[in-house]
C-alpha positions as CSV (number, residue, x, y, z in Angstrom):
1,X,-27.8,-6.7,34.4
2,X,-29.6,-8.7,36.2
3,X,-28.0,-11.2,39.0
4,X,-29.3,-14.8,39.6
5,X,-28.3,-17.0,42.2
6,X,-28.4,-20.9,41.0
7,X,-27.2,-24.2,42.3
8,X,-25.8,-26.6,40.6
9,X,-24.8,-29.8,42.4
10,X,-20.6,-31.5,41.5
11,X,-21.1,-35.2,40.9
12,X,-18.3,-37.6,41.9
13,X,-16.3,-37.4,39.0
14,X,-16.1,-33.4,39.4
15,X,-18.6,-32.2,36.9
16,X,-21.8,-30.3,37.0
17,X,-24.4,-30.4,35.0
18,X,-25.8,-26.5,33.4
19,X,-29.3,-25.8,34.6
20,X,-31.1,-25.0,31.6
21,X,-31.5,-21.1,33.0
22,X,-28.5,-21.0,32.0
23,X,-27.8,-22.6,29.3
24,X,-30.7,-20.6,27.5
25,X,-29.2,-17.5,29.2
26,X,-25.8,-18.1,27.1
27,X,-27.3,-19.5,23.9
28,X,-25.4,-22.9,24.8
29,X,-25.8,-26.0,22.7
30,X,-24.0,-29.6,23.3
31,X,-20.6,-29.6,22.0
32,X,-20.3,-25.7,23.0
33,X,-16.6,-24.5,24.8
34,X,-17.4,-22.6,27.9
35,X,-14.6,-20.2,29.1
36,X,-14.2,-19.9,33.2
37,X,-12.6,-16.9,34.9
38,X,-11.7,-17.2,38.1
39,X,-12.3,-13.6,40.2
40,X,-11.2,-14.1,43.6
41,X,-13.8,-16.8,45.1
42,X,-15.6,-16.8,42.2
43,X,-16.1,-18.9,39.3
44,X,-17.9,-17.0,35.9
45,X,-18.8,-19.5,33.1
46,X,-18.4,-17.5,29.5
47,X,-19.6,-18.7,26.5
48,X,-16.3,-18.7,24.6
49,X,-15.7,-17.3,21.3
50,X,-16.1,-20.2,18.0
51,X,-13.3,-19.9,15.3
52,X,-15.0,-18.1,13.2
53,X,-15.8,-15.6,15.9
54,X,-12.3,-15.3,17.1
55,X,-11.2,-14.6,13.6
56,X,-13.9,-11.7,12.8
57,X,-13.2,-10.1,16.0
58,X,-9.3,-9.8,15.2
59,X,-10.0,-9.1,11.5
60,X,-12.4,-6.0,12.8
61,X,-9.6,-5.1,15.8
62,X,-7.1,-5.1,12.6
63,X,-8.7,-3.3,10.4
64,X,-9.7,-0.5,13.1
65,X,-6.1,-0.4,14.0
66,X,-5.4,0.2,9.6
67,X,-7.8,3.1,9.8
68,X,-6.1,4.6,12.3
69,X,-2.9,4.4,11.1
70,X,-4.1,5.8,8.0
71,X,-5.5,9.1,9.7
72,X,-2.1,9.8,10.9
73,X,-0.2,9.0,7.2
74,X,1.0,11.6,5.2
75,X,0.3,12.5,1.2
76,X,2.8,10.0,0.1
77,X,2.1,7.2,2.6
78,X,-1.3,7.0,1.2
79,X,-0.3,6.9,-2.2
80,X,1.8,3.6,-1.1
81,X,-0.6,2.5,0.7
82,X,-3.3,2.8,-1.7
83,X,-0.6,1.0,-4.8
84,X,0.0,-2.1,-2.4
85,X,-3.5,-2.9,-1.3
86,X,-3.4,-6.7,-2.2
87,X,0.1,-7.4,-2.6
88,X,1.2,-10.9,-1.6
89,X,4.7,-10.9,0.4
90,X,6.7,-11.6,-2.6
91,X,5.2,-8.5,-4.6
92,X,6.0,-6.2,-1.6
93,X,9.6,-7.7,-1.5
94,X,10.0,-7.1,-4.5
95,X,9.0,-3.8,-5.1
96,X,11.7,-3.0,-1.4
97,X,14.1,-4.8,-2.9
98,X,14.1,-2.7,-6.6
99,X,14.0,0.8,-4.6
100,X,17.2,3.1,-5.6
101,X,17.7,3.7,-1.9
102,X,17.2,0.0,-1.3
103,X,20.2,-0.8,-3.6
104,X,22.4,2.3,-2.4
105,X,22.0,0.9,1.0
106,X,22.5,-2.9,0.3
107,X,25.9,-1.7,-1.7
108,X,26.8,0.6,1.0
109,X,26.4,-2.1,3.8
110,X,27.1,-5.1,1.7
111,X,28.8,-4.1,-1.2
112,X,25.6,-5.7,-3.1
C-alpha cells in the first residue's frame, strides 16, 4: 500500500477539514462516521462500518462460527440441529422443557 504524506491545517474550533485525496481515497460522503485509532504518535482516520455493515459482518462471523461447530457435531447433534433450524425461543423451550430427562431432572431437583 501505498503511503502519502498530507497536511491538513486545525482551525480554532479544533477541526480539520479532509482534503479531498482523501476523502476519494476512503469513498467518504457528508454525513459519513470516521473511526480514529490512535497508534502511538499517530492518528489513522478509518472509514467506519454503517449499520447495515456492522450487522452483515457479524451475521457472516456467526454463521462461520455455526459451520464450524457443525464440523465437530456428532450423528445426533445434527439431526437436532437440522429439526430446530427456525425455532423461535418459545418452540426451543418448549421442546427442553417436554424432554423425559428434562422432567426426571426437574422432579429429581425440584420435585416438579
Amino acid at each position: 500500500m501505498e503511503t502519502a504524506q498530507i497536511k491538513a491545517k486545525l482551525s480554532n474550533g479544533f477541526q480539520i477539514t479532509v482534503p479531498s485525496m482523501v476523502r476519494k481515497a476512503l469513498g467518504l460522503e457528508a454525513g459519513d462516521t470516521l473511526d480514529i485509532a490512535l497508534e502511538g504518535n499517530r492518528a489513522v482516520l478509518v472509514k467506519a462500518e454503517t449499520r447495515e455493515e456492522t450487522i452483515a459482518r457479524v451475521f457472516a462471523e456467526m454463521d462461520r462460527i455455526n459451520e464450524e461447530a457443525r464440523k465437530r457435531m456428532t450423528p445426533e447433534q445434527k439431526k437436532r440441529w437440522e429439526m430446530m433450524k427456525g425455532w423461535t425461543v418459545n418452540q426451543y423451550h418448549e421442546y427442553f422443557d417436554n424432554l423425559p430427562e428434562t422432567k426426571a431432572y426437574l422432579k429429581e431437583k425440584y420435585g416438579v
